[in-house]
N, C-alpha and C positions, 0 to 999 in steps of 0.2 A: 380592279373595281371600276362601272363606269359609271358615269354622271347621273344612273337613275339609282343607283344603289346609294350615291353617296348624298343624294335627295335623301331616299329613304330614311337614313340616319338621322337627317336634317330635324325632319319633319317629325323623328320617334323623339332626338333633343327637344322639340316644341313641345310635345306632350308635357315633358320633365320639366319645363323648365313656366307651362302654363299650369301647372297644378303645385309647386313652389311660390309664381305670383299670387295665385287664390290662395295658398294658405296664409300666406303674409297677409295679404288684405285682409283677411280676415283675423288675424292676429290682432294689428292695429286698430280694428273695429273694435272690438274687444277693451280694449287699452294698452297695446303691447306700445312701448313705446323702445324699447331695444334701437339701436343703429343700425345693428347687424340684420332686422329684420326689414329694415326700409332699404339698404343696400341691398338686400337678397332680391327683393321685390325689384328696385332698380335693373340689378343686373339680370333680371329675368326678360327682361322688356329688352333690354340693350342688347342682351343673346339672339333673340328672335330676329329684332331690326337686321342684328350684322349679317348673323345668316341670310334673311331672307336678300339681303342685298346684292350677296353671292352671285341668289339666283336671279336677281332682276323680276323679282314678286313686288313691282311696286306698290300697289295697294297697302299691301303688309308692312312695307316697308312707310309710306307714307303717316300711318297710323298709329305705327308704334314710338315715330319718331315725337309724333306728338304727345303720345302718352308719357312716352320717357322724358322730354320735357318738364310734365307735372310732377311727374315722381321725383326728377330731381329737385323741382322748385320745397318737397319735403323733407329732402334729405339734406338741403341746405336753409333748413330751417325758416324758409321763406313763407310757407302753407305749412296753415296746422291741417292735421288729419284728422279733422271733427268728422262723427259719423254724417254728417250731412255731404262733407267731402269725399269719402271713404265709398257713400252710396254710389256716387257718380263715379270713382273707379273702380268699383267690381261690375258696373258695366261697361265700362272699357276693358273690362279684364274679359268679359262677354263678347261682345265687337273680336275682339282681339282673336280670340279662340274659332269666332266662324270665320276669319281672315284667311286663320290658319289651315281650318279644313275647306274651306274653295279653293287656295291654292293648291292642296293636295290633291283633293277628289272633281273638283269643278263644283259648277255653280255659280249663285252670286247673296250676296249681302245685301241687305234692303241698305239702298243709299243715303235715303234719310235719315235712318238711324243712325248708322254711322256720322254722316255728316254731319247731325246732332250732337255725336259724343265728340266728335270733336271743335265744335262750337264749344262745348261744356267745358272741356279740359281746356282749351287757351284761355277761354274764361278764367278759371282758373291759377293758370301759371300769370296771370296775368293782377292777381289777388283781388278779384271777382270771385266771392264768395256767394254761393248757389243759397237765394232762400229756400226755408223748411219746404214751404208747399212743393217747389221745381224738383227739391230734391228726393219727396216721395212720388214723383209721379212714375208711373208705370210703363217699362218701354214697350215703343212701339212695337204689336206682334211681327213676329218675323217668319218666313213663308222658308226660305230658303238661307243657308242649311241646318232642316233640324236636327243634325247630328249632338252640337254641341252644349243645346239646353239638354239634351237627353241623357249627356254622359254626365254632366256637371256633379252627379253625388256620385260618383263612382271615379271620378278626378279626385273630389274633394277628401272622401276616405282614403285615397290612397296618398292623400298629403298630410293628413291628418295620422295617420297609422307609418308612417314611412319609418318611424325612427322607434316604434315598438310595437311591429305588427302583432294582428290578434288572426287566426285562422278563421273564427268566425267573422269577427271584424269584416273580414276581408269578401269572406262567401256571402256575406251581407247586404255587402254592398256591389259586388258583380248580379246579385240577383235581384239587387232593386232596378239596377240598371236594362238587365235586360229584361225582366217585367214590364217595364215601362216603355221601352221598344217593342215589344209585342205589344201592349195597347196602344200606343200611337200607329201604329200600323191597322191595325183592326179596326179604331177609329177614322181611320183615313182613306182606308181602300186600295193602298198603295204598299211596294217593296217595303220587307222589314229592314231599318236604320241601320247600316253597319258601323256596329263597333270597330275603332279604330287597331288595327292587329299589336302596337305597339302594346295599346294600354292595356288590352286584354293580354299579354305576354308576364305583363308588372305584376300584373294582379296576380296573374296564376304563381308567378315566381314566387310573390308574397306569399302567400296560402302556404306554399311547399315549403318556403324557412319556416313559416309560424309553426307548421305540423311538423317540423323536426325537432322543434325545441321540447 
C-alpha cells in the first residue's frame, strides 16, 4: 500500500468521523446532554487533527486544534453547550468539512470565515460567551468548496440512520443530494459537484443492508 492509498483511507476516516461530529452537535442542540456524546464529538475532531498531521495538512490541522480546544473546554465542564454556543460550532463543524475537502481535492476556504470561526471558538474556550444577535448571524457566503454545503443532508442522514438504516431513508437522502448538485450546477454554469466516492460507497452499502432486512 503506498502513501496515496493510505491518504485515501484518511480522508474516507474524515467523512465517518465528520458526520459523527454533526450528529453529536446536533444531538446537544437538541438537549442531549450524555458524556458519551460530547466525547464522541471530541474524539472526532482530535481523529481528524491527528491524522491530518500525519500528512502535514496544516491548515486542518491548525483548525481543528482550535476547535478541539472548545470541545474540550465542554467536556470538562467549563462551557455550557447553549444553542447559542452549539450554533457557532456547527459552523466550525462547516469550516471544518471544507478543510477536509481542499485538502483532498484542492482549492481554498474563504479565509475570513475561517479566521472568524476561529476568533469565535477561543472566544469561546476562553468563557466569551457569543450574544444572541452574533450568534444568529449568517456565515459569510463561501465561493470555494461548494462540495461540502452540498453533501451536508446526505452526511447528516447517514448519521442519523447509521444505527437503524431505513432503505428509503437512505435513497432519500442520496437523491436529495444529488438533486441539489444538478441544480447548483445548472444555476451556475459550471462542472457538476462531485460527490465524494467514500460517502457515496456508505450510502449504497446502507441501502443494500436496509433491503436485506
Amino acid at each position: 500500500m503506498d502513501m496515496n492509498e493510505i491518504k485515501e483511507i484518511f480522508f474516507q476516516e474524515c467523512e465517518e468521523q465528520l458526520a459523527e461530529l454533526e450528529s453529536g452537535l446536533l444531538k446537544l442542540n437538541d438537549g442531549d446532554r450524555d458524556p458519551e456524546t460530547v466525547n464522541a464529538v471530541f474524539r472526532a475532531v482530535h481523529s481528524i487533527k491527528g491524522g491530518a498531521g500525519a500528512f502535514g495538512l496544516d491548515d486542518l490541522v491548525s483548525f481543528a486544534h482550535v476547535f478541539e480546544t472548545t470541545l474540550d473546554c465542554v467536556r470538562s465542564n467549563k462551557l455550557e453547550p447553549t444553542q447559542d454556543v452549539l450554533k457557532v460550532m456547527l459552523k466550525a463543524a462547516d469550516v471544518l468539512a471544507d478543510l477536509t475537502n481542499v485538502a483532498r481535492d484542492g482549492g481554498s476556504v474563504d479565509p475570513v470565515r475561517s479566521r472568524g470561526l476561529v476568533k469565535e471558538l477561543e472566544a469561546l474556550a476562553h468563557g466569551e460567551l457569543p450574544t444572541a444577535s452574533a450568534a444568529s448571524e449568517p456565515a459569510p457566503k463561501q465561493v470555494k468548496p461548494a462540495a461540502a454545503p452540498v453533501l451536508r443532508p446526505l452526511r447528516r442522514m447517514i448519521a442519523v440512520s447509521s444505527r437503524s438504516p431505513s432503505a428509503s431513508t437512505m435513497i432519500s437522502a442520496l437523491t436529495t443530494c444529488l438533486w441539489t448538485c444538478r441544480n447548483t450546477r445548472s444555476a451556475s454554469n459550471r462542472a457538476p459537484i462531485s460527490t465524494p466516492r467514500a460517502m457515496m460507497r456508505r450510502c449504497c452499502c446502507a441501502i443494500s443492508r436496509a433491503s436485506a432486512n
